[in-house]
C-alpha positions in Angstrom: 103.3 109.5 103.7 106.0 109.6 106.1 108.8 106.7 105.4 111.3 106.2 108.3 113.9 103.4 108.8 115.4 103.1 112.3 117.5 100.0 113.5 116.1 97.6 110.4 112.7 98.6 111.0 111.1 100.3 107.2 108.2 102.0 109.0 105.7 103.4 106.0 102.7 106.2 107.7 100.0 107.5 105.6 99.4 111.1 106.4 96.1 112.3 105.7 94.1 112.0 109.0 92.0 114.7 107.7 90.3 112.4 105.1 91.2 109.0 107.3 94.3 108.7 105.2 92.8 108.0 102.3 95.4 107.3 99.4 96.4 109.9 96.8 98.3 108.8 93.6 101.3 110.2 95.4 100.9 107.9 98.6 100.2 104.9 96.4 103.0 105.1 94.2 105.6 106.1 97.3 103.9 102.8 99.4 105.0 101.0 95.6 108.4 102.0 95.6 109.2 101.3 98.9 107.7 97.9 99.2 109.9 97.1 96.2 113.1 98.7 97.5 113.4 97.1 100.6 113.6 93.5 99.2 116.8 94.5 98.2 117.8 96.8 100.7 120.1 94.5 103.7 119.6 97.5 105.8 115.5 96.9 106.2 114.8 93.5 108.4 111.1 94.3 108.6 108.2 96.3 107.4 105.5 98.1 109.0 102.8 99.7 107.2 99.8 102.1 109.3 98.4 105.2 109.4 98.0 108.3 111.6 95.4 109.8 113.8 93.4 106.9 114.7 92.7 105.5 111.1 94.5 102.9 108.8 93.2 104.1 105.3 90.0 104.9 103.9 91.0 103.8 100.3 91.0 105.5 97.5 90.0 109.0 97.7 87.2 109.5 95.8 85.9 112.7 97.2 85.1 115.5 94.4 81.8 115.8 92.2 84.6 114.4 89.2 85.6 111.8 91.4 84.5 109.4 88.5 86.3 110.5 85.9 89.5 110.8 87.6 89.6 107.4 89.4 90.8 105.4 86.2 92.8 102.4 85.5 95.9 104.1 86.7 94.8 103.8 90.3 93.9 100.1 89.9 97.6 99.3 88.4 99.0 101.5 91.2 96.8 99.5 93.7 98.0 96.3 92.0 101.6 97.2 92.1 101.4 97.6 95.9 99.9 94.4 96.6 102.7 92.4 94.3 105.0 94.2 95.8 104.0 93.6 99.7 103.8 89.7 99.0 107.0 89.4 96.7 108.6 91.4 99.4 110.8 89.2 101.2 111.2 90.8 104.2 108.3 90.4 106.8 105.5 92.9 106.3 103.4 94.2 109.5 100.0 96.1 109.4 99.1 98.1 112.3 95.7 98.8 112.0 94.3 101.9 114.6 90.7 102.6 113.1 89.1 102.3 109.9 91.0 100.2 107.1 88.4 99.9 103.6 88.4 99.5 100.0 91.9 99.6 99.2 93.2 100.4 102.2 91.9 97.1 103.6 93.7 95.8 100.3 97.0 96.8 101.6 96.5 95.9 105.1 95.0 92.5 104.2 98.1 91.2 102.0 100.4 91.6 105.0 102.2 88.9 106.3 101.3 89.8 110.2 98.2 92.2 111.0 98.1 93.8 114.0 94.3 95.7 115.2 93.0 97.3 118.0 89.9 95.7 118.9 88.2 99.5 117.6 89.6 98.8 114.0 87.2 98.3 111.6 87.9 96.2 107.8 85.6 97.1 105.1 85.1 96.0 101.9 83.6 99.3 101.4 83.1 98.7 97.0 79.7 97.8 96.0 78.7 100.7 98.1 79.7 103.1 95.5 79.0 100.3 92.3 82.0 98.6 92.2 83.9 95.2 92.8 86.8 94.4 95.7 90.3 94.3 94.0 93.5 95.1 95.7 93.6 91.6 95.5 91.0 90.4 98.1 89.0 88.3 96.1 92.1 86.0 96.6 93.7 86.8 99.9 90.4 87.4 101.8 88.5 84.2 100.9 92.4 82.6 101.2 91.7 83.7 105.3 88.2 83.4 106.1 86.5 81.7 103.4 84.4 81.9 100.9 81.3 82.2 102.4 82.7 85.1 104.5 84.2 87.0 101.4 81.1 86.7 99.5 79.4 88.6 102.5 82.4 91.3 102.8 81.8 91.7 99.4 78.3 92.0 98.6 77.1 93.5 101.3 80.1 95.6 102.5 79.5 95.0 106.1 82.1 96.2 108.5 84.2 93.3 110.4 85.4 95.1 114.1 88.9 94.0 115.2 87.4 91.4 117.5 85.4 90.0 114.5 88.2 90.1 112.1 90.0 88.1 115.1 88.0 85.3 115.3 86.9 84.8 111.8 90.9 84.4 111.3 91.4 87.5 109.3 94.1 89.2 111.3 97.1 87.5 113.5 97.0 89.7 116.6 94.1 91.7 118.6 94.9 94.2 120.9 92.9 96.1 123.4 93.7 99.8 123.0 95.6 99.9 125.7 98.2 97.5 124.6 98.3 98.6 121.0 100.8 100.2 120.9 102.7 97.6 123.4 102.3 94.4 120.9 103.0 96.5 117.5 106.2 97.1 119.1 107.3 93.8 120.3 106.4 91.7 117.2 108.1 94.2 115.0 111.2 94.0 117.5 110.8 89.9 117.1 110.7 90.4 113.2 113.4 92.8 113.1 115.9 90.8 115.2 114.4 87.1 113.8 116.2 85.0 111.0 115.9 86.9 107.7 116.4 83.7 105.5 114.2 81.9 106.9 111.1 84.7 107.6 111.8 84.7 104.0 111.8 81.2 103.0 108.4 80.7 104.7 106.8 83.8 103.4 107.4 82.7 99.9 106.5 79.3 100.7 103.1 80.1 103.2 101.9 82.7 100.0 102.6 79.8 97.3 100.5 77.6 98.7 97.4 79.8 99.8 98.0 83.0 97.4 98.9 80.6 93.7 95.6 82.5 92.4 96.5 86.1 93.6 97.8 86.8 90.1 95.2 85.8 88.2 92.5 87.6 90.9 94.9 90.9 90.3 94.1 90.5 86.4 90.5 89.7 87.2 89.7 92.3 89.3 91.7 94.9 87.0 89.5 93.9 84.1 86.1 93.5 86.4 86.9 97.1 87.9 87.3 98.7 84.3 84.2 97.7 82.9 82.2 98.9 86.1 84.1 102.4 86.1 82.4 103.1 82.6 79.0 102.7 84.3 76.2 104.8 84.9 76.1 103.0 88.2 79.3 103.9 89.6 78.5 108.0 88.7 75.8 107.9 90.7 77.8 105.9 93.4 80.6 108.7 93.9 78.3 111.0 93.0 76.1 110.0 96.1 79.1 109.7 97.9 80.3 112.6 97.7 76.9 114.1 98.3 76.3 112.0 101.6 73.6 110.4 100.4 72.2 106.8 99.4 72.6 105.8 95.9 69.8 104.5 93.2 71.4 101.9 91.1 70.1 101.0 88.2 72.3 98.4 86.3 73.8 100.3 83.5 
């Protein structure tokens, strides 16, 4: 992950284009820290989260015939920090999302205070394809957006929302052809970096305490939900077919 900060704006790349940035304990924990640094840094005015090489983030990177054992609780509390830190921050967050954004990566992009796609994006609640639940907080901030009649079928049936859907079922703030991507990232982050700071922050905090006051509890929820399925049989055979590019067979144990 690449962190730069030029005149006030924190900008935070993944780096892994070669598995769609998928996010290693090492890109999870530096997203963490910085998230958390720059509410008290005067220097940052506004944050910007996205990824490189025509993808957002994959999620979790669960590639590896152990994949399994090695994708614990830890990853869950690093994917939990994130998230509290990127809505406690109070300086305004921006996703830019260029391609695929799923599982956690949708997480992070999803709990930002303006998201930017290309109409190519794609969000993707990618979980129960693999045997387990949404966390990352979306139980909360996705059916906070869209409703829960639309979360519910994100969830479930882990279908992929393009930018233009994600648009107009009022999941994202801003669509952008590919052409002018690039264009409108930059000009809203040069109108959140040069805007009031006190009061971006005042209505953040205000805005996420009255459509986000069950985020905690949906962190704790999803932490304890997501524990119990990564000691099924189900989710083994999930990463397992995965990783094998196949379908999986679950069976409910």
């Amino acid at each position: 992950m690449s962190v730069e900060l030029v005149d006030g704006v924190l900008r935070l790349t993944f780096r892994r284009p070669e598995v769609l940035n998928a996010l290693s304990g090492l890109m999870a924990l530096t997203l963490a820290e910085q998230l958390e640094r720059a509410n008290a840094d005067d220097d940052v005015r506004v944050v910007v989260i996205t990824g490189s090489g025509g993808s957002f983030s994959a999620g979790a990177d669960i590639s590896g015939a152990d994949a399994h054992e090695r994708f614990d609780v830890r990853a869950l509390d690093a994917a939990n920090r994130i998230i509290r830190a990127e809505v406690a921050c109070s300086k305004p967050v921006l996703a830019a999302v260029d391609g695929v954004a799923a599982g956690v990566g949708c997480s992070v992009a999803l709990a930002a205070d303006v998201i930017v796609a290309k109409e190519t994006a794609t969000f993707l609640l990618a979980f129960s394809r693999i045997g387990l639940m949404p966390d990352g907080g979306t139980s909360a901030t996705v059916a906070a957006a869209i409703g829960r009649a639309r979360a519910m079928r994100m969830a479930l049936l882990a279908e992929p929302l393009t930018g233009q859907e994600a648009y107009a079922a009022g999941l994202v703030t801003h669509l952008a052809p590919a052409d002018g991507y690039d264009d409108l990232v930059a000009k809203l982050t040069h109108r959140l970096a040069v805007g009031p700071p006190l009061a971006f922050a005042a209505a953040k905090k205000a805005i996420n305490a009255a459509t986000l006051d069950q985020l905690e509890d949906a962190l704790e929820r999803e932490r304890t939900g997501q524990t119990i399925l990564l000691r099924t049989e189900d989710v083994a055979e999930g990463m397992a077919a995965f990783s094998e590019h196949r379908k999986p067979t679950f069976r409910g144990r």
